[in-house]
N, C-alpha and C positions, 0 to 999 in steps of 0.2 A: 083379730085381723082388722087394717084400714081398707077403707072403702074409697074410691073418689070417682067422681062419673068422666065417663072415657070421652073426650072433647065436648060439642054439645049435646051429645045422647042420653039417651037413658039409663046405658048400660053402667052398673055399678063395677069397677074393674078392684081388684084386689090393688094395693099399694103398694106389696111385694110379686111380682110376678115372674114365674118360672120359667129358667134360660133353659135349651134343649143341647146346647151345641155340640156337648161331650157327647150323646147318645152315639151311639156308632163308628165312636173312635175310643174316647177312653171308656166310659159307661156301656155295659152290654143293655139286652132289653129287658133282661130279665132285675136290674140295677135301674137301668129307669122307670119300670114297671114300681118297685117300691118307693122312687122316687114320685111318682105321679099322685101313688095312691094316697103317700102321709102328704101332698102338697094340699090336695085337694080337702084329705078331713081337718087341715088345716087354715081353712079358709081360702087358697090360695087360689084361686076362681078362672085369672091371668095366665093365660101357657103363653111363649113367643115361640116361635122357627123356621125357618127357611127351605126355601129348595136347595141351596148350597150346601147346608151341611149334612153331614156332620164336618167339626173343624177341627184340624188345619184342611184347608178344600182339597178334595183330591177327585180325581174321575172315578174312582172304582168305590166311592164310598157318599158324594153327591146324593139327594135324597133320603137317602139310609133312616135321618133322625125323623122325618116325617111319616115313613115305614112305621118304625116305633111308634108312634104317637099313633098312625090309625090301626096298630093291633091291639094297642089299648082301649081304642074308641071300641072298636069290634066287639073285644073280650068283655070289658065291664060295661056297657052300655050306657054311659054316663054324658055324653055326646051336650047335651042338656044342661049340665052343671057347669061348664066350660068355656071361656069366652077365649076363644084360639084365633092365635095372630099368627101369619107366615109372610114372606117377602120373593117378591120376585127380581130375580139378580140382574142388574144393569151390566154393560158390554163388559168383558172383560176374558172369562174362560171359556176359551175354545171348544171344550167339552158339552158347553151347555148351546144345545141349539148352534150346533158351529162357530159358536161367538157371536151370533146376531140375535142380541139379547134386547129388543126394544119392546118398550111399555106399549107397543100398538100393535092394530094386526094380527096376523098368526101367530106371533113369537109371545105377545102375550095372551091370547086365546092359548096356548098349546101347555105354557107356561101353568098358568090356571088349572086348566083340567088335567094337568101330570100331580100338581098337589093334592088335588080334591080327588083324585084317585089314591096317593099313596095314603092319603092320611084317611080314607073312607070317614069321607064326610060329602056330604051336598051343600055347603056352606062353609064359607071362611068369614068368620066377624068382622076381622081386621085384616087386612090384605095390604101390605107395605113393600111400596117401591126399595127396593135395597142401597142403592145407591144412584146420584145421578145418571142419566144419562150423557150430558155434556163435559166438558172438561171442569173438573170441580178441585177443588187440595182434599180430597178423599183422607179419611182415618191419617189426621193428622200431618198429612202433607204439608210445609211451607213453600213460600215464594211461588206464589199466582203466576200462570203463564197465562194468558187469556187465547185459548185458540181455538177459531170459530171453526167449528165442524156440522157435518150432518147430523143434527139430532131431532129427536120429536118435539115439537112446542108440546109446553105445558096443556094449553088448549085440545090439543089434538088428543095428547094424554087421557084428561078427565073425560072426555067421550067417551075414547073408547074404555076408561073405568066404567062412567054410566052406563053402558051396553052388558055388562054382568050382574050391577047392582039391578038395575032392573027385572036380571034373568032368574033372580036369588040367587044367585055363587057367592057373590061378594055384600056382605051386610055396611061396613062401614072401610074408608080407605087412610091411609097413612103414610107418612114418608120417615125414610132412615139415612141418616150421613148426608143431611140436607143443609145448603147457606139459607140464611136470612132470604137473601133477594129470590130463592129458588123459590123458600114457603110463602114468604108473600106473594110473588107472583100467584101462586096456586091458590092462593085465599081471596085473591084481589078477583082470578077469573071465574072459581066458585061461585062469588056474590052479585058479580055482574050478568053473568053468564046463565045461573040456573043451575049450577052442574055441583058435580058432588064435590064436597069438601072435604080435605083432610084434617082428621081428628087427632093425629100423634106424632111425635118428630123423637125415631128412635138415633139419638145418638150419643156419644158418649159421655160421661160426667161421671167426677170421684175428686176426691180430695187431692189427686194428682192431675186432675184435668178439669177446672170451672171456669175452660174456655166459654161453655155453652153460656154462663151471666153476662158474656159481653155482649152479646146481640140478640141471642134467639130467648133470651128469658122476659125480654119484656113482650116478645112479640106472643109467646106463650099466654102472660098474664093478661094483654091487652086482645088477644084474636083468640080464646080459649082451645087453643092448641097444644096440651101438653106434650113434657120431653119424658118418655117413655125410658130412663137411663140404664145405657150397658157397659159393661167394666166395670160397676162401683166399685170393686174389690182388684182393679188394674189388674188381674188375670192371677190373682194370689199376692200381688204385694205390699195390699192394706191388710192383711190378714197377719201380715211379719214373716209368715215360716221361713220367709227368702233374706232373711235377715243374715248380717256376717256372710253375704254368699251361700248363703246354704240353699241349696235345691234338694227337698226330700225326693226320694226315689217313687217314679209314676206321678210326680207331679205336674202341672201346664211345663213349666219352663224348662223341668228335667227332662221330659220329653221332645217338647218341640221349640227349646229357647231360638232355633235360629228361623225359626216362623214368626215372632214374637218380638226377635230383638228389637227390630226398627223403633218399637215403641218404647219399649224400657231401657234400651240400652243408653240412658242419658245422664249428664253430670251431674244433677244434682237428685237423681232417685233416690239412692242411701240414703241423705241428710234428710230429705224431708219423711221419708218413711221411718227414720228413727226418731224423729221429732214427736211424728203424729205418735209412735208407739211410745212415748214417754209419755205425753198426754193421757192414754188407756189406760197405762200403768196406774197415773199419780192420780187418778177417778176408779181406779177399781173398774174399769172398761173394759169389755170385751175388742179389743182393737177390731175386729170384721164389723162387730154389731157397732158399733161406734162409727166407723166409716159408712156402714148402706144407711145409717139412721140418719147422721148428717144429710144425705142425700134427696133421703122420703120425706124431711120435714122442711123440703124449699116449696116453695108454693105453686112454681112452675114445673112440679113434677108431678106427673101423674102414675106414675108406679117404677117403682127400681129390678132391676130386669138380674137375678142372681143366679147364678150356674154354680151348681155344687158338683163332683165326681165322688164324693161322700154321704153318706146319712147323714155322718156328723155334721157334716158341714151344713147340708143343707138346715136340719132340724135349726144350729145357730143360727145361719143367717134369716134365716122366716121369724124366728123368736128375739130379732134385731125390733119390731114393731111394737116391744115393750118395753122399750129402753127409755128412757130420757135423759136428756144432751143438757145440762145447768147452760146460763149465761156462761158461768166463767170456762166451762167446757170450749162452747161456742165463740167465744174471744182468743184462746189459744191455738185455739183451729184457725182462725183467721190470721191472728199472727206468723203463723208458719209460713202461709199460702202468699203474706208479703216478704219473709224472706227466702223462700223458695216457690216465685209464682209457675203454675203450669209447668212441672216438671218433664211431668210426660202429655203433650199436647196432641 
């Protein structure tokens, strides 16, 4: 396994780090349970999850996957070995907290301590705002509407983060499906301010999406804030299986394609998903391992975030960390990405 230090801490974070999301929708506990165990003799150090999930979000299954994850802390005592990341969900489902889902206050005191209960633990390492609070183009949204509403300043935010880190709940902080101007802001009041900094920026990146090199990669290499990346594998379709249409049975998309569409359902997904897998083919590549390896060997990344519903799967994509990518690998991938740029954005 690779190693890289989690913004500017100490903490050594695994390179590949393990997605939860499936637990409690498609993965039972007793499937993630096996899942935890080969992640971890694995090197796999990195766990991510949320209060949200498990996904597709629903109210009767909400929390669920952080359930899982603290009957394992429970059961195997390994609490120790583990550097666990969760997120707390910005406005949006009604479910949580009646919709009044803000990063200050009660909603995220309340927030907090419903984590660190399910998941039986006294600390979260990594604690990640999940999505803005203000009007953002959220998981790929275009066309910017700019409109000003009540939201929390950034300022107001990092207090009241400081007020847990202080308390030990929270060890280090992070943001998820964040702009450019949102993390600078937060890095700008950090250094002025005294206040805590964010160390990670979970959002999306894969050979179908290197929106993230246009603005947030330099601010990464330049304010050592890595992008913590989810989807590498676009939800199964750098992997091929969904190749010719085909959706195997119990898969993401056989399941729940119309949760999903928004994202893949674009003109040029085919072409460049057949491209990259011709590339796989003509290097004797693993197409999965070939896609999350591109990903972990950017320099602005600080761990690729992979959700398997398989053993198989998972065992390949962790065993993606011994691959190596040639130049001419590397040059063909690029070629594609200029004739099919940001497929799925």
């Amino acid at each position: 396994m690779n190693y890289r230090k989690l913004g500017n801490t100490n903490l050594d974070v695994s390179t590949i780090c393990l997605g939860t999301m499936t637990w409690g929708e498609q993965n039972t506990q007793n499937q993630a349970f096996e899942q935890m165990d080969y992640s971890l003799e694995s090197g796999v150090n990195f766990w991510d999850t949320a209060e949200l999930y498990a996904v597709p979000p629903k109210e009767e299954t909400f929390g669920h996957t952080e359930i899982i994850i603290g009957n394992w802390i429970q059961t195997r005592k390994k609490r120790d070995k583990i550097i666990l990341a969760t997120k707390v969900a910005g406005p949006a489902r009604n479910y949580l907290r009646k919709g009044k889902n803000s990063f200050v206050g009660l909603n995220l005191e309340n927030a907090l301590n419903d984590s660190l209960k399910r998941l039986k633990t006294d600390y979260i390492d990594l604690y990640q705002l999940h999505w803005p609070e203000r009007n953002v183009n959220n998981f790929g949204t275009l066309g910017y509407e700019h409109k000003e509403k009540e939201w929390n300043k950034f300022e107001d935010v990092l207090i009241n983060l400081k007020k847990f880190i202080d308390q030990g709940k929270i060890r280090y902080v992070g943001l998820s499906n964040e702009t450019p101007w949102g993390v600078m802001n937060y890095i700008k009041l950090a250094n002025d301010k005294k206040l805590p900094r964010m160390m990670s920026i979970q959002n999306p990146y894969s050979l179908l999406n290197r929106t993230y090199e246009i603005g947030l990669s330099e601010i990464s290499i330049r304010e050592n804030i890595g992008c913590l990346a989810y989807s590498p594998l676009a939800s199964g379709y750098l992997s091929g299986k969904y190749r010719n249409n085909s959706f195997p049975k119990d898969s993401r998309m056989e399941r729940d394609f119309d949760f999903w569409k928004y994202r893949y359902n674009t003109p040029n997904l085919d072409n460049a998903v057949d491209e990259y897998y011709k590339i796989s083919n003509k290097y004797n590549l693993n197409m999965s391992q070939m896609s999350i390896k591109f990903c972990e060997m950017q320099e602005f990344i600080t761990s690729v975030i992979i959700g398997a519903t398989t053993m198989e799967q998972l065992k390949t994509d962790i065993e993606s960390v011994n691959v190596n990518l040639s130049n001419e690998v590397i040059k063909e991938i690029n070629n594609v990405q200029k004739i099919y740029p940001n497929p799925c954005p």
